[in-house]
N, C-alpha and C positions, 0 to 999 in steps of 0.2 A: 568423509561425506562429500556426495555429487551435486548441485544440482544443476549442471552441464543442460544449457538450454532452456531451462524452467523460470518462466518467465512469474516476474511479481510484483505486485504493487507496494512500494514500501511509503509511508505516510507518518511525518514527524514536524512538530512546528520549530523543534529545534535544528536549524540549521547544518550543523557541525554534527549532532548526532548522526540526522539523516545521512550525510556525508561517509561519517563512517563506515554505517548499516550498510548503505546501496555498493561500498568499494571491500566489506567482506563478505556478502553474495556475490559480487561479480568475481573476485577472486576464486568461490567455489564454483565458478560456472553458470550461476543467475543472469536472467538480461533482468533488468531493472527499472522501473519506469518509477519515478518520483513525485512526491505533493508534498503538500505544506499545510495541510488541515484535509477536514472529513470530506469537503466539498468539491474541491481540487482532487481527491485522490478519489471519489468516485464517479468524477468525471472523465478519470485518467484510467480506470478501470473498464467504462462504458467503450474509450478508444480503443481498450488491450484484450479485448475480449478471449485472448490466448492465454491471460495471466490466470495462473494457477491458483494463485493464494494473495491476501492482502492482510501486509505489517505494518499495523499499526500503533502509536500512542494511544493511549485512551483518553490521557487528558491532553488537548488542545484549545485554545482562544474559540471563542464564536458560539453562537448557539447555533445548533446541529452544524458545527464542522465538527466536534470531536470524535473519538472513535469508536464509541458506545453509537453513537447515531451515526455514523459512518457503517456498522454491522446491520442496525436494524435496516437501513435505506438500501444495504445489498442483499439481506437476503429477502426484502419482499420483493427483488427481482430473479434472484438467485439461489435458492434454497440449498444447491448444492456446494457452493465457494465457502 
C-alpha cells in the first residue's frame, strides 16, 4: 500500500503514539501534518486544506478537543473529509 504524496492529518494526545503513526505514513509515502487534541488538529486541518483525511484518537483531554468533537467541528465545514 501507497499513500506516496497523500497528505493527512494525524491527531493523538499521546505523544510517542503520534510519533509512531506520523513515521509509518510517512514511510508509506504520507506528508503528515500533526496535533495534539481536537482543537490543534483542526486548526491544523483549516491550514492543510490539501489533507485528504484526518487520524484521529477519539479519546483525548479537554472538552471538545477530543475526536468525537474534532469529527463533528469538520464535517459542519466539510461534509466531504
Amino acid at each position: 500500500m501507497t499513500l506516496k504524496g497523500i497528505h493527512l492529518v494525524v491527531a493523538d494526545d499521546d505523544e510517542g503514539l503520534l510519533e509512531i503513526m506520523k513515521m509509518f505514513l510517512e514511510m508509506k509515502g504520507a506528508i503528515t501534518h500533526c496535533a495534539k487534541n481536537g482543537i490543534e488538529a483542526f486548526d491544523v486541518w483549516r491550514q492543510h486544506p490539501e489533507s485528504r483525511a484526518i487520524i484521529s484518537d477519539v479519546r483525548m483531554p479537554g472538552i471538545q478537543a477530543d475526536g468525537l468533537s474534532l469529527a463533528r467541528k469538520v464535517r459542519e465545514v466539510d461534509a466531504k473529509i
